[in-house]
C-alpha positions in Angstrom: -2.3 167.0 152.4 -5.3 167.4 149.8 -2.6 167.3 147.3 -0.8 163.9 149.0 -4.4 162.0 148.9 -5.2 163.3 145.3 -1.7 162.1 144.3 -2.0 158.4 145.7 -5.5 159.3 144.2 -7.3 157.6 147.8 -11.4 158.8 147.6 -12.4 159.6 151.0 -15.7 158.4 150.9 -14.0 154.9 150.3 -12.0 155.5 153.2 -15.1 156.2 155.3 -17.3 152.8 153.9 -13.9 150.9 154.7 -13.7 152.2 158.1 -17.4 151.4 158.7 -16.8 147.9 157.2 -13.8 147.3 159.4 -15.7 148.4 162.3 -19.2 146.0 161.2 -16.5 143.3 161.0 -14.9 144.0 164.1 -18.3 143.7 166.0 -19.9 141.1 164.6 -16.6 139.4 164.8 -16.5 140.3 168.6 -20.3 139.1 169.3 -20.2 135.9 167.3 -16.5 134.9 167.4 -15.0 136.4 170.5 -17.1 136.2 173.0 -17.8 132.7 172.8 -14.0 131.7 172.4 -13.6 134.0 175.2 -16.7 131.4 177.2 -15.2 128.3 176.0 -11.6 129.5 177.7 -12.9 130.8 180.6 -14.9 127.2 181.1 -11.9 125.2 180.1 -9.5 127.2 182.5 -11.9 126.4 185.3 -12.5 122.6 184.6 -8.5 122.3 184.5 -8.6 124.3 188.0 -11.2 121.9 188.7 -9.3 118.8 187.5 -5.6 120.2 189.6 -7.7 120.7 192.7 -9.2 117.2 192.5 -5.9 115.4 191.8 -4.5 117.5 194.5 -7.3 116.3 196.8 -6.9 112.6 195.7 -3.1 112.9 196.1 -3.8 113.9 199.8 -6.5 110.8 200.3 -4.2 108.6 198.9 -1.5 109.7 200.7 -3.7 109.7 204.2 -4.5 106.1 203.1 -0.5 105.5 203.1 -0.2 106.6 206.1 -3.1 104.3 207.6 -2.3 101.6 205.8 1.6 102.0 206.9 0.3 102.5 210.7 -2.6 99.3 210.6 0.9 97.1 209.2 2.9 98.3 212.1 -0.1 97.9 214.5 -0.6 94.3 212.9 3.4 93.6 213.0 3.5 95.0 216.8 0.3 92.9 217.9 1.9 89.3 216.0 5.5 90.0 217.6 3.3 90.0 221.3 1.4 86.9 220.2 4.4 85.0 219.4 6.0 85.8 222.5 3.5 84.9 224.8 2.8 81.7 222.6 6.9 81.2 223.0 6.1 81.9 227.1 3.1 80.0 227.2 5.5 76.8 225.4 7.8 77.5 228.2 5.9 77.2 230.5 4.1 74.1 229.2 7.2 72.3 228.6 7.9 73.0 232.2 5.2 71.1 233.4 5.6 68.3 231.3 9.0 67.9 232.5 8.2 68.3 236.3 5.2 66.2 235.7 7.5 63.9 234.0 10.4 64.3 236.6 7.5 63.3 239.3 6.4 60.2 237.1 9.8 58.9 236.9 10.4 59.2 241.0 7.1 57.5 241.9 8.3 54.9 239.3 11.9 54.6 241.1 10.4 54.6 244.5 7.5 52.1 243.5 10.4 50.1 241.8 12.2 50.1 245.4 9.3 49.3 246.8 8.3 46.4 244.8 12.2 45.2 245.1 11.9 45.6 249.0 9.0 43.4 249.1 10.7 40.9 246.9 13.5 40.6 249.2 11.9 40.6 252.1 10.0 37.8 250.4 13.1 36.1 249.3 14.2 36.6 252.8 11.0 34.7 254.5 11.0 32.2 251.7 14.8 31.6 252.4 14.2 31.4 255.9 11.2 29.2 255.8 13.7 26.6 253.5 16.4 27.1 256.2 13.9 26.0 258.6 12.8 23.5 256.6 16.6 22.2 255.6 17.5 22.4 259.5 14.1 20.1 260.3 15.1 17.7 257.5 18.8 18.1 258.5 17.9 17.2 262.6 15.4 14.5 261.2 18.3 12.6 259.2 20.6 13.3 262.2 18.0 11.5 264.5 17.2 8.5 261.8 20.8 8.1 261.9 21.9 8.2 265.3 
């Protein structure tokens, strides 16, 4: 081997300062350069662990909000339908007693009608009887003027 290393004529102290070189480079690459890009990975890594947990989280919120919101619409929707149906109940039965009351309007009006048309003819019949009377004393007092 002495002879390979004399041929390719490589000095072994060169070798040696090389090596320690390398090994200088090596570390103070490792302490200035490595280490810190080694920190600055490690701290991005954990923000974006950070940032997929807190998406993840808000995902979930927004998605429990969904669900609220979808159960406060049906609760609304449910609590309108009853409203209109005991509106639509409460206009029956409204409309029901404005008819009846109606209905008992028009009666009294029929039977104050017969009685107003009662008293007329039995009015009619007095006053038709008081002129009968009256034609039959005129009648008898020409019948006795005459006679």
């Amino acid at each position: 081997m002495g002879d390979l290393v004399q041929v390719f004529g490589i000095d072994w102290r060169l070798m040696v300062a090389q090596a320690v070189n390398f090994a200088v480079l090596v570390a103070v690459l490792g302490y200035f350069v490595y280490g810190p890009v080694m920190r600055l990975l490690a701290e991005r890594a954990k923000k974006i662990a950070e940032g997929i947990a807190d998406a993840a989280a808000a995902k979930e919120e927004r998605e429990a909000a969904a669900s609220e919101r979808s159960g406060i619409v049906s609760e609304a929707r449910h609590q309108a339908e009853t409203i209109i149906a005991r509106a639509q109940d409460e206009g029956k039965n409204e409309r029901m007693t404005i008819v009846k009351q109606a209905q008992d309007r028009a009666a009294q009006i029929v039977r104050d009608a017969d009685l107003a048309a009662a008293e007329g003819k039995r009015k009619a019949l007095k006053d038709s009887e008081a002129e009968v009377a009256r034609a039959a004393v005129l009648a008898a007092e020409k019948i006795l003027r005459n006679s």
